[in-house]
N, C-alpha and C positions, 0 to 999 in steps of 0.2 A: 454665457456663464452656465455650467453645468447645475442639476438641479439636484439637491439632497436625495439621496435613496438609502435601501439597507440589501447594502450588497449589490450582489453581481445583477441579480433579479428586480432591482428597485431601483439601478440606474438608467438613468434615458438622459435625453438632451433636449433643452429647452430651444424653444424658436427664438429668433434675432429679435430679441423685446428689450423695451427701454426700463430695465429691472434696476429695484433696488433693493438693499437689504437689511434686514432688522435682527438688531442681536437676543436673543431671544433666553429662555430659561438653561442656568448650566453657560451661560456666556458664548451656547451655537447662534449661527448665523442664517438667520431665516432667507429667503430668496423669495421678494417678491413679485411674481412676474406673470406675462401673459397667461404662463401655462400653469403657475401656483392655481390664480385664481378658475382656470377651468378645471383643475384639480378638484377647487371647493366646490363648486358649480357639481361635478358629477358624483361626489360623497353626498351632498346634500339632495338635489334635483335629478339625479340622473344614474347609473350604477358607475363606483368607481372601486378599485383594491387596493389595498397597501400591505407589502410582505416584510414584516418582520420577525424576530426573532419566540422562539416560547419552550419553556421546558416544561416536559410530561414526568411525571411520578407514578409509576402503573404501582399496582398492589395486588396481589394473586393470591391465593390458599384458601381455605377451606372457612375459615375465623373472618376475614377480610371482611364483609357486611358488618357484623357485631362491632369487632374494630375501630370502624370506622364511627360508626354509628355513637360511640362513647369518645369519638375525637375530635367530630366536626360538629358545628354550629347546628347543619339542616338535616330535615328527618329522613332519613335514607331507608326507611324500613319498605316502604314501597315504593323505592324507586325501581322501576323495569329494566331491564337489558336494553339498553338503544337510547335509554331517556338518562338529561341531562340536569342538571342543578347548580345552584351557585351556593356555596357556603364560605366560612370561615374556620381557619385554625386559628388558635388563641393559644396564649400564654396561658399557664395556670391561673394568674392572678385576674384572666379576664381581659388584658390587653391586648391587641392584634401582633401576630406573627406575620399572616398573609391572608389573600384571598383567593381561593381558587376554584376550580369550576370540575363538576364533577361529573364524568361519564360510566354508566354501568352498561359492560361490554358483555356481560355473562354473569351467571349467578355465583361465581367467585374470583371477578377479573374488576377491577376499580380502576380509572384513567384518571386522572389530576390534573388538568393542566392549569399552569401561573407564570406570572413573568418570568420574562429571562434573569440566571442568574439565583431566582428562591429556591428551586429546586432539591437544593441539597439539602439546605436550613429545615425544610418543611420534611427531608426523610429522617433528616438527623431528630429532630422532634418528635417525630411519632416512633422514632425508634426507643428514644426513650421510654414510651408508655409501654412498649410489646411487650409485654410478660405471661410468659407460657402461653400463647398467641400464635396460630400456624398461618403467618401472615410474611409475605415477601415483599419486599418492594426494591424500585430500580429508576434511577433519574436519567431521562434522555433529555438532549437537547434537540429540538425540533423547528421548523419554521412556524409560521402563521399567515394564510391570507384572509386578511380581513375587508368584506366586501359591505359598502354602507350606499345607502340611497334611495330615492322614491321610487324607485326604476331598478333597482335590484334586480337579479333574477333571483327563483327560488332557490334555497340551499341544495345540492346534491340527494341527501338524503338524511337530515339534520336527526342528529342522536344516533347514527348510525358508523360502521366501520368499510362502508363498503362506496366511498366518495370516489372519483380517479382523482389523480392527481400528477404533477409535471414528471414524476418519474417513472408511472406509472402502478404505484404499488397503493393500498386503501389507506384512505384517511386515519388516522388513530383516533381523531375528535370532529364531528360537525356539528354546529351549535348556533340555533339561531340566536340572534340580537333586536334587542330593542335599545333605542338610543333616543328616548324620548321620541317625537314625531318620526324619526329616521329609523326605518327598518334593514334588516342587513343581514350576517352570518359570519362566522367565521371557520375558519377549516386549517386543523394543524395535522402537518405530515413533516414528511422526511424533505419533502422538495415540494414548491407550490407556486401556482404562477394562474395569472385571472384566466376565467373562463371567456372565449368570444364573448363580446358585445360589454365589457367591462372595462374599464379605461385604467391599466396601472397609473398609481398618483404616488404624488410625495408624503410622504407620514407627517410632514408639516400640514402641510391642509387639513390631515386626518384629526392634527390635534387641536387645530382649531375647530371643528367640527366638536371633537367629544370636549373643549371647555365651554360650547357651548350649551350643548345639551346637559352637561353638568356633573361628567362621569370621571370620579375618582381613580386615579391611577398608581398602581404600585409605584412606587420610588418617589413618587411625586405627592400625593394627597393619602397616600396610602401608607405609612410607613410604622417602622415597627414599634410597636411601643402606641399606636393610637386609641384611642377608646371609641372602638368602632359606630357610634353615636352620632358621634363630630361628623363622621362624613356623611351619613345617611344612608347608612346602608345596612341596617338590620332589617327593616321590614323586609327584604328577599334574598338574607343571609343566614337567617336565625327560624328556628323554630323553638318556640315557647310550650309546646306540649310531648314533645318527644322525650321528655327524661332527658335527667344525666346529660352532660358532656362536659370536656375541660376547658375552664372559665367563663363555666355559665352565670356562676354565683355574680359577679359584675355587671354583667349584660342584662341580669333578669333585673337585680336593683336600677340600674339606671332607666331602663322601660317599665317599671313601675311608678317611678317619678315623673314618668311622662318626658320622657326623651333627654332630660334635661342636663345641657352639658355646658362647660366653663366656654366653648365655642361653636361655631358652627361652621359647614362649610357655604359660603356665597359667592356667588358670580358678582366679575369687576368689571365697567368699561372704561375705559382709560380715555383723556385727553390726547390726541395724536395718535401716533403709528409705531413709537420707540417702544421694544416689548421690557419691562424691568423685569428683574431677573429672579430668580428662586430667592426667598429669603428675605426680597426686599420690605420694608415694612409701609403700615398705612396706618396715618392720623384720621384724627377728629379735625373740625373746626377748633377747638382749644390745642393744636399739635398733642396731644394722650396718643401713644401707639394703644390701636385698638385691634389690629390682626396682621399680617402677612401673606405674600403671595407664594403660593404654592407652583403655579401652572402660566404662563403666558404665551400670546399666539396673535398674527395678525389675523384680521377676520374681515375677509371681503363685505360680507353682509353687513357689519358694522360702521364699514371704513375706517375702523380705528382697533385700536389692541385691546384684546378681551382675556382676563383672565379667571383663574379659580384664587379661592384665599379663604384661610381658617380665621372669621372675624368675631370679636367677643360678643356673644349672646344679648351687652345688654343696647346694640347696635341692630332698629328694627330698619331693613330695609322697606321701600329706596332709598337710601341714604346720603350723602354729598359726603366727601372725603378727599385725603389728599395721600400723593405716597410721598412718605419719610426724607430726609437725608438731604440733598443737592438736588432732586430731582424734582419735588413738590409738586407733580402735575394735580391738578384736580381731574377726582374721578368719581364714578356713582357705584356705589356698593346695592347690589338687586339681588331676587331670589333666583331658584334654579328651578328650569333651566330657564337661560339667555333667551336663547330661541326654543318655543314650543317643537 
């Protein structure tokens, strides 16, 4: 049985194993199999890649620093040419647009990159703001190889533009990662394909890896309309002393209250192996819906299904719980990450 990839690049062929499969978030079909789990094995323990999809948002002109600097969450005033950041764009009102990560290529050249797919939402938005602004911008669609593991090798030349890559032409982004205990990088270009001594894997493994570690993902724990609180990720999205930006006024009341939000985001381990799906929800011991899952994945390390899920604040893990509807399995609501 052929194993999930993304694309031409991210298909391979699993060895003659006694696999079985689990229908997973979005109602795909996860593959679990000899090669999933050495999949997990070399993301977690070992160096392993996974190439998917990512579009870039470049920004050019003269204005482009200031710009920016009155648009996004993080302080860009000293960021250098080479060096990298992660911030947010927001709605006015303070609620999440998207998250994206930000490269300064030159002292009037900004790189963007965010899931596949925001790209445009995220130009069309700051087009909005551009008034009398000598500021350009332009939405590619590009790949991603994302390399994770204790045995990584080091990034090409992380914050830099000068990576090879499978087509042979420079990196547009390299950016190293942390993923709680699992260190890594990522590198987006035109064409991308793992470096010797790097084991291409299934992006399924990969997602079981980042629900464990605990890392919010666009479309999924990420979405628009969030009060970026919930998922945990102002403390290295936000800067609190840089002045001004659009929908700060939100962000700064709610980290004034001491984080303090209608939910939270927490790691699930499920009874069994069957992954429930986006949306599904979870009781208390009294059946009260107290949150819903976001993210699901089988997880070797667990032997059982691990997910993410936005659960009501007043819900202190560890917890005992159940999920909702026909399914009722009993499961344990924990903090993040899963796995150190």
């Amino acid at each position: 049985m052929p194993c999930q990839g993304a694309g031409a690049a991210g298909r391979r062929r699993c060895g003659a194993h006694h696999d079985t499969q689990r229908r997973g978030v979005g109602g795909a079909v996860v593959t679990v199999s000899e090669s999933y789990r050495a999949d997990y094995r070399e993301l977690r323990h070992g160096a392993g890649g996974v190439v998917t999809a990512r579009d870039l948002l470049m920004l050019t002109g003269p204005d482009t620093a200031e710009f920016l600097q009155g648009q996004l969450s993080q302080d860009l005033a000293d960021l250098a040419p080479g060096e990298v950041t992660s911030s947010l764009l927001l709605h006015p009102d303070g609620k999440l647009l998207c998250r994206l990560r930000v490269t300064r290529t030159e002292e009037e050249r900004f790189l963007c990159d965010l899931a596949p797919g925001l790209g445009e939402g995220a130009r069309s938005r700051l087009e909005r703001f551009k008034l009398r602004v000598a500021v350009d911008l332009e939405v590619r669609r590009l790949a991603m190889l994302s390399v994770r593991g204790a045995a990584a090798p080091p990034p090409p030349a992380a914050g830099s533009a000068g990576a090879p890559t499978a087509d042979g032409e420079d990196a547009a982004v390299v950016a190293g990662v942390r993923w709680g205990g699992i260190g890594g990088w990522d590198l987006v270009a035109g064409q991308v394909a793992p470096p010797e001594g790097v084991r291409l894997c299934d992006p399924a493994a990969l997602e079981a890896v980042r629900i464990e570690a605990g890392i919010p993902e666009a479309g999924k724990e990420l979405t628009d309309g969030l009060i970026p609180a919930e998922a945990g990720i102002v403390a290295e999205t936000v800067s609190f002393t840089k002045g001004c930006f659009v929908g700060q006024e939100l962000v700064a009341r709610i980290d004034s209250r001491g984080g303090n939000t209608p939910r939270r985001l927490r790691g699930v381990v499920l009874e069994g192996t069957d992954l429930p799906p986006a949306g599904a929800t979870i009781t208390d011991a009294g059946g009260s819906n107290i949150g819903r899952i976001t993210s699901s994945a089988f997880s070797p390390g667990f032997g059982a299904a691990v997910a993410l899920a936005y659960v009501h604040r007043r819900v202190e893990p560890p917890a005992p719980a159940r999920l909702g509807g026909d399914d009722g399995r009993s499961c344990e609501i924990r903090v993040l990450p899963l796995v150190p």
